[in-house]
Each structure stands twice: as C-alpha cells, then as structure tokens.
C-alpha positions in Angstrom: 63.5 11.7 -13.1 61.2 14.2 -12.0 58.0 13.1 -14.0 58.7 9.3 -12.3 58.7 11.1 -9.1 55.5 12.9 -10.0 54.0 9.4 -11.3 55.0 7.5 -8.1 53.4 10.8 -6.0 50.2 10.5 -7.6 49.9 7.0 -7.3 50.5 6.7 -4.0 48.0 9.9 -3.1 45.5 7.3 -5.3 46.6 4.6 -3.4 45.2 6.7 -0.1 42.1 7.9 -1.9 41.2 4.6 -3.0 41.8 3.6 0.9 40.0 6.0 2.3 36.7 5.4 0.0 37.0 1.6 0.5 37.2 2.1 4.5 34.0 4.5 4.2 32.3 1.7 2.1 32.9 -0.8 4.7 32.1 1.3 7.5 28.8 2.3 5.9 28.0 -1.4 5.3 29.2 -2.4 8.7 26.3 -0.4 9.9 23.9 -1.2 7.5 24.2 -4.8 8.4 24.8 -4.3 12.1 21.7 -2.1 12.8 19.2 -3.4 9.8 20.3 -7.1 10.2 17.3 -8.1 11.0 15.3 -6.2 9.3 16.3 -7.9 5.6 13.5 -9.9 4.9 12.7 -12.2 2.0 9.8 -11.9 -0.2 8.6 -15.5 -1.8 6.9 -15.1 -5.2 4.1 -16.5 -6.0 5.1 -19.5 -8.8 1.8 -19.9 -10.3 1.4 -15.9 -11.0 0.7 -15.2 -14.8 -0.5 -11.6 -13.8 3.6 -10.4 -14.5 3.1 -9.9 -18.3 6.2 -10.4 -19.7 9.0 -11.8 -16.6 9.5 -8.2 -15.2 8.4 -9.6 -11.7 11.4 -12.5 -12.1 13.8 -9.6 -12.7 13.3 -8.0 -9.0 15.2 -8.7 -6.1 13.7 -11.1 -3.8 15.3 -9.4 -0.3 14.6 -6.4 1.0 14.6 -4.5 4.3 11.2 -3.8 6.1 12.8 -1.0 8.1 10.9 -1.0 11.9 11.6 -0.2 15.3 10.7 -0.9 19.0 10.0 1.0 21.9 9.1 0.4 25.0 7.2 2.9 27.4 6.2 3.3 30.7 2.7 1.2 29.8 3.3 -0.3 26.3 5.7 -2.1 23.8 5.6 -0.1 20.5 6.6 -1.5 17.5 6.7 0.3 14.0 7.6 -1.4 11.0 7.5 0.6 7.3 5.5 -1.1 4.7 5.5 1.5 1.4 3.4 0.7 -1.5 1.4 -1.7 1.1 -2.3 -1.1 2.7 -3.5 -2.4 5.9 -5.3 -5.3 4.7 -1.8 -6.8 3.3 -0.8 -7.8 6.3 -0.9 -10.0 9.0 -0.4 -10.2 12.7 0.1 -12.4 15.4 1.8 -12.7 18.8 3.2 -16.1 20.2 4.8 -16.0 23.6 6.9 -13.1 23.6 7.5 -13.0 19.5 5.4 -10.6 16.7 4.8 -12.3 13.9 4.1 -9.9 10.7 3.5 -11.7 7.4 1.5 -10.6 4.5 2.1 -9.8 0.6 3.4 -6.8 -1.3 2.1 -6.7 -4.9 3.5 -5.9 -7.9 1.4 -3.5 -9.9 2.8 -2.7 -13.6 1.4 0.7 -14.9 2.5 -0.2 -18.7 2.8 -3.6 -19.9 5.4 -2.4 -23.3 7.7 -0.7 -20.2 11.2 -1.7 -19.5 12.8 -0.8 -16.1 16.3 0.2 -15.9 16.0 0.2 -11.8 14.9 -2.9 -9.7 15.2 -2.4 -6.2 11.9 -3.1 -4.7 10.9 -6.7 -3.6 7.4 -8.2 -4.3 5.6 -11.5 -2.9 5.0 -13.0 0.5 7.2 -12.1 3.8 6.8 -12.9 7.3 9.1 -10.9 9.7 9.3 -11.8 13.5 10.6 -9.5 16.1 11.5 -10.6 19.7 9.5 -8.9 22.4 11.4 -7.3 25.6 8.8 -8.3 27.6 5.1 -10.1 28.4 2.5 -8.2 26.4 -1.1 -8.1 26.9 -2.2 -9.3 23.8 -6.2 -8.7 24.2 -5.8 -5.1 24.7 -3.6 -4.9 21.5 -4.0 -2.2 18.7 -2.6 -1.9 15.3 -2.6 0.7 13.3 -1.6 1.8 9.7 -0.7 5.3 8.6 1.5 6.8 5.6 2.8 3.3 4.8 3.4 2.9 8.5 2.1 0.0 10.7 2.7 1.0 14.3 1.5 -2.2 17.0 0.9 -1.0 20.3 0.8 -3.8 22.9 0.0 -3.1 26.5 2.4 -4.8 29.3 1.5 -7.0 31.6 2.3 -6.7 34.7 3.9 -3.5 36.5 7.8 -1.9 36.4 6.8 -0.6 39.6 8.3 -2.2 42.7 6.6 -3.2 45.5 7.8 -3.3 49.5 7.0 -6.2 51.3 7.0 -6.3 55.2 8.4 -9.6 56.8 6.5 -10.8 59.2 
C-alpha cells in the first residue's frame, strides 16, 4: 500500500512539473509571437539557383525573424532592423505614404561543398518587410545607415509636435 501511495505521489508531483514547464512554454511563445509578430518574415528562394551544390539550401527554413524596432524622437522616426550575415548593398529601401518598405536578399554562402549541417535555422533568399510609420516623414532628408549587421533609417518629421496659439480675432 505504501509504494502505490508513493507511485500515485510522484505522479501527481510530475503531473505539476509537466504543468508548470508547459505553461512557461506557452508563456514564452505567447510573447514571442505577440511582440515579434511582425517581425517573421519570409525569404523566397531563388528556383533557378544551381549555385546550392548538393540541396543544402532546400533544407533551410524559409521564415525567419528580421528582429527591428522604432522610435520616434523629438525630430525624427528611427527605425532599426538587424540584418546578420547581410551588407548594405543587400538591401533595399523605400517609403510610400506612411509605410517602409525594406526588401533585399540574404545569401547563402557554403564554406565546404562535402559538409553536412546538423543545424538549419537561418533563412536565405529574397524578403521584403514593411513597417507602418507613426507619422509623416520627410522623406528627402532621409539617411540610412548600416553598422555591425545593423541598418538604422533615420527619417526626419514633417511638420512640428509643437503647439501653436492662435488669437481670434
């Protein structure tokens, strides 16, 4: 009797284990998802590629998250979006109304053509990414900028915060 008791105690202190681990997974992917939603982005491969010597490239995943983030200051909308294992000329921008549109490629470069990878989590191909802007943007005194994988896109408001009296007459 007492080694049935000790079996149903340690399955139900699995039982709460197991609980607990599953709610920390959800909350953990609740978060992901709520905060990096947007951020998932799909990279398209190119079809007609014969550079990937023997299918590794078909064996990566095709979404992946372009991490970024925007802030707005007194003067300017800042938006910074990570691009690792990318250089400036990979990418593409362009504003249309109140929207930044980021598109370019991220290539797949294989050191050793007789290697097998045991790890794919890295995407490869074309993306395009578009982030909503908080406000009107002064798009002919933009700047962009790339640094340690970073591209940070510094667009000047239009317009003034500041309010303004006005006397009636």
């Amino acid at each position: 009797m007492n080694m049935l008791h000790s079996l149903k105690e340690t399955s139900q202190n699995l039982g709460r284990e197991i609980s607990r681990a599953w709610d920390s997974l959800s909350d953990g992917w609740h978060e992901l998802l709520s905060r990096s939603s947007s951020a998932l982005t799909h990279f398209k491969r190119n079809q007609t590629d014969t550079s990937d010597t023997g299918g590794a490239l078909a064996a990566f995943p095709s979404w992946s998250l372009l991490a970024g983030e925007l802030e707005e200051t007194a003067r300017d909308v800042v938006v910074r979006i990570e691009l690792p294992g990318m250089d400036k000329d990979d990418c593409q921008i362009r504003i249309e109304g109140n929207v930044l549109h980021l598109s370019g490629e991220k290539r797949f470069e294989r050191e050793a053509d007789d290697s097998t990878y045991h790890v794919m989590e890295r995407a490869y191909g074309a993306f395009e990414r578009s982030i909503a802007l908080p406000r009107n943007v002064n798009t002919d005194e933009a700047e962009a900028t790339f640094k340690n994988g970073v591209l940070t896109v510094r667009l000047p408001k239009e317009g003034s915060d500041k309010g303004k009296s006005i006397t009636v007459s």
